[in-house]
TIVEX-94513 format. One line per 8 residues: number of its first residue (from 1); their letters; for each residue z, x, y of C-alpha. Coordinates in Angstrom, 2 decimals, padded with zeros to 5 digits. Layout:
NUM> a> Z X Y; ...
//
This chain:
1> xxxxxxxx> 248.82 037.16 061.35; 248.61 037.68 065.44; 252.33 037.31 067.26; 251.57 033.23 068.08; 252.62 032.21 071.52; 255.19 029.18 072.12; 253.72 026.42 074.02; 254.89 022.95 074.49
9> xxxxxxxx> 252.20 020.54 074.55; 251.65 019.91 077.86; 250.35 023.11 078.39; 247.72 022.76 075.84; 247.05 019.83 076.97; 245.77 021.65 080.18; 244.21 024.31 078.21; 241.91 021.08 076.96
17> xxxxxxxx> 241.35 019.85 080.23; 239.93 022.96 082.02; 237.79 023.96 078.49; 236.36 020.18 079.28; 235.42 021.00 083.05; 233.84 024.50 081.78; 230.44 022.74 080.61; 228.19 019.57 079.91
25> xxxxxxxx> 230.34 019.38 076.42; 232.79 021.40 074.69; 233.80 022.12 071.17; 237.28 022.57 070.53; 238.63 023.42 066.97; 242.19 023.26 065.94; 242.94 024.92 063.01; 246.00 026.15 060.37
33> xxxxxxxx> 247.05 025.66 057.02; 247.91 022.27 055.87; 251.11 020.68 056.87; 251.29 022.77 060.15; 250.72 019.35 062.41; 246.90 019.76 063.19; 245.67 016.16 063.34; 249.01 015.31 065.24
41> xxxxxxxx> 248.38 017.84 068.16; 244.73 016.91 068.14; 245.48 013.38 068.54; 248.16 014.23 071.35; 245.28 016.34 072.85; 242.47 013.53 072.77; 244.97 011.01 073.96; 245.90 012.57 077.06
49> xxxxxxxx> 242.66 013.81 077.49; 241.39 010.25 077.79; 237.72 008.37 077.31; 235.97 011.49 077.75; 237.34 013.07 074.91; 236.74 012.27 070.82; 238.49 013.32 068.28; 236.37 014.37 064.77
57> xxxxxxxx> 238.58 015.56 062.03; 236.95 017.71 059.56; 238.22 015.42 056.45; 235.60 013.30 056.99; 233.77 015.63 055.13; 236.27 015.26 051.63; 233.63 014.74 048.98; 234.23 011.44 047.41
65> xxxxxxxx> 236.93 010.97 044.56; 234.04 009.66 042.05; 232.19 013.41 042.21; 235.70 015.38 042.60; 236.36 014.18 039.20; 232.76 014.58 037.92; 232.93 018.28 039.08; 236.16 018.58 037.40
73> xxxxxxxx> 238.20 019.14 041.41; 240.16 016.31 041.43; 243.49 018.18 041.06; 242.92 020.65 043.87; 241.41 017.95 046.35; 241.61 019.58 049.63; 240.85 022.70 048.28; 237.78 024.83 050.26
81> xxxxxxxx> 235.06 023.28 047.87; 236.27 019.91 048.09; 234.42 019.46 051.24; 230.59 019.04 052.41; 230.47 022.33 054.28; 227.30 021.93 055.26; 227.16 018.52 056.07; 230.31 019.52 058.90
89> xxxxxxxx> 228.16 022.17 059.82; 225.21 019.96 060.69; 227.36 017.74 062.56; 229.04 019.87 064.68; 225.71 021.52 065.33; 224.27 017.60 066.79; 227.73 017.48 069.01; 227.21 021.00 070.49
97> xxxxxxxx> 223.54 020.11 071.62; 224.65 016.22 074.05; 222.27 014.37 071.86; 221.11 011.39 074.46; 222.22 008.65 072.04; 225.73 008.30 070.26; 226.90 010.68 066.99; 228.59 008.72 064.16
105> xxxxxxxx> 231.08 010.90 062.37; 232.68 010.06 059.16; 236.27 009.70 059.09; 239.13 010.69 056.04; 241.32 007.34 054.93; 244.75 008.20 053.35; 245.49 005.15 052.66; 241.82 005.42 050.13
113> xxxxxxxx> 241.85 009.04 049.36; 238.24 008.53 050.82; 236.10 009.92 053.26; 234.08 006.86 055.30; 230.90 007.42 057.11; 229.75 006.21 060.73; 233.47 005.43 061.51; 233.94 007.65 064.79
121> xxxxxxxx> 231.37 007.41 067.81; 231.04 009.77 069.91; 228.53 008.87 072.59; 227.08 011.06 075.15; 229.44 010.79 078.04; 231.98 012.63 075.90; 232.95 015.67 077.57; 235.22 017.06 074.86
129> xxxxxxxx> 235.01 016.75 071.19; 238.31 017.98 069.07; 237.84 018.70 065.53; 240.84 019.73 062.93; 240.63 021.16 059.77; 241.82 023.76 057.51; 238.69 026.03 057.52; 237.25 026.66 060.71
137> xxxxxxxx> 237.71 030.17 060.92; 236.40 030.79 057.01; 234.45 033.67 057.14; 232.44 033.26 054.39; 229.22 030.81 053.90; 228.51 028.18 055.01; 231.93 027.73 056.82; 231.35 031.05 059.25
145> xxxxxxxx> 228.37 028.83 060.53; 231.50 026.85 062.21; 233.28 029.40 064.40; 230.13 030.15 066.49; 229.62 026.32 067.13; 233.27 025.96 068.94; 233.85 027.07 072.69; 237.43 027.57 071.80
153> xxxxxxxx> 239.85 027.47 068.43; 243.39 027.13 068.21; 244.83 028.02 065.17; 248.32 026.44 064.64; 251.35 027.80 062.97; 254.75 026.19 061.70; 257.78 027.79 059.97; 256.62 027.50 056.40
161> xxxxxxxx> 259.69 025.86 054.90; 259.32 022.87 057.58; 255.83 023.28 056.60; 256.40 022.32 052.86; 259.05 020.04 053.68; 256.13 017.72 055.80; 253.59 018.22 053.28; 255.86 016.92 050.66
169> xxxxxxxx> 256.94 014.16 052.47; 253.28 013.22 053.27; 252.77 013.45 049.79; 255.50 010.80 048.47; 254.01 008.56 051.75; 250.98 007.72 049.68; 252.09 007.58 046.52; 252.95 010.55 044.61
177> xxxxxxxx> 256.56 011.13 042.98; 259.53 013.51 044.34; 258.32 015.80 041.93; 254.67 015.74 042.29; 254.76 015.63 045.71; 256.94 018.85 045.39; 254.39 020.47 042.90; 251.48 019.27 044.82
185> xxxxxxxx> 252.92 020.83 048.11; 254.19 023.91 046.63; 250.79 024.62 044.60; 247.41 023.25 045.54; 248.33 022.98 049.31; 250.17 027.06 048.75; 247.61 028.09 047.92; 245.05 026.80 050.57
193> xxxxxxxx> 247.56 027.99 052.78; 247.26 031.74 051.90; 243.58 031.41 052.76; 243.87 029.97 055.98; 246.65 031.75 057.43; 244.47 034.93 056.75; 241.78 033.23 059.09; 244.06 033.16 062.22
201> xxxxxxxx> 242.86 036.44 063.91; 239.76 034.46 064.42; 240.92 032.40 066.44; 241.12 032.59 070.68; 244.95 031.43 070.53; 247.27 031.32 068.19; 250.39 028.62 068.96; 253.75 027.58 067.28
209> xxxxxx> 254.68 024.72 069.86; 257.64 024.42 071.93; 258.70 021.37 070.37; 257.30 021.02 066.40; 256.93 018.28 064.59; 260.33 017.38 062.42
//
């Protein structure tokens, strides 16, 4: 993997900011394996950002539990087809072009371990739209039909003990047992891992932050 740089978030922050003023709208992906504190430093971003920015996670896209278990996926949920490739694809694809009338993305519910449509507007005066997800810089189809669609992609990195410790503890959050939380974390999320971190040369920086999350 590239030598990531050390940034504290304020200075991503203003990476956002001046990627907003480049254009009409910008795409900008956040990517790394899971655990690494994505949705948390997209939400930071969007946040400071303000009302011209949105923030479109790419878990919106989970396929539901009901056909995870019909395809016989339900015990690698999260893994890279678990998820409506093309249906991100066609999205981000709308947000690129400033459609003259809102976009309804579909958002991911922990709390449901369900994806739920038309949950995130993102109307027209939106200047910036931040998405997160595992597999933006997948190089094979139809998730390289993603990388061209972003002005800019971060891909995130975290020391991968701290890593597995947050990913277990998000695990035991909703639900699961010590142990499966453990196995979970140490197995199905592993080995997504190993794919993605081989996806961060893609990417136009690559960042462990100043200050990571505990």
């Amino acid at each position: 993997m590239p030598t990531a740089r050390v940034l504290a978030v304020d200075e991503l922050v203003a990476r956002a900011r001046a990627l907003a003023d480049a254009g009409p709208r910008q795409l900008l992906g956040i990517a790394g394996p899971p655990g690494a504190g994505k949705s948390t430093l997209a939400e930071r971003v969007v946040a400071a950002v303000g009302a011209t920015a949105r923030l479109v996670p790419m878990d919106g896209f989970h396929l539901a539990q009901a056909e995870l278990a019909r395809l016989g996926r339900a015990g690698r949920k999260g893994a890279v087809d678990t998820f409506d490739a093309n249906g991100f694809v066609s999205l981000l694809r709308r947000l690129r072009r400033l459609e003259p009338t809102s976009v309804w993305a579909p958002t991911f519910r922990r709390d449901l371990e369900e994806p739920v449509a038309g949950a995130i507007e993102v109307p027209p005066e939106v200047r910036l739209v931040v998405t997160e997800g595992n597999y933006l810089l997948l190089s094979t189809f139809p998730w390289d039909e993603i990388r061209p669609l972003l002005h800019e992609v971060w891909f995130l990195d975290l020391d991968a003990e701290l890593r597995l410790r947050r990913l277990t503890a998000r695990h035991q959050a909703y639900g699961r047992s010590p142990r499966e939380a453990q196995e979970w974390a140490r197995g199905s999320d592993e080995t997504n891992a190993t794919l993605v971190i081989d996806t961060a040369a893609r990417a136009d920086l690559v960042v462990r932050l100043a200050e990571p999350p505990a």
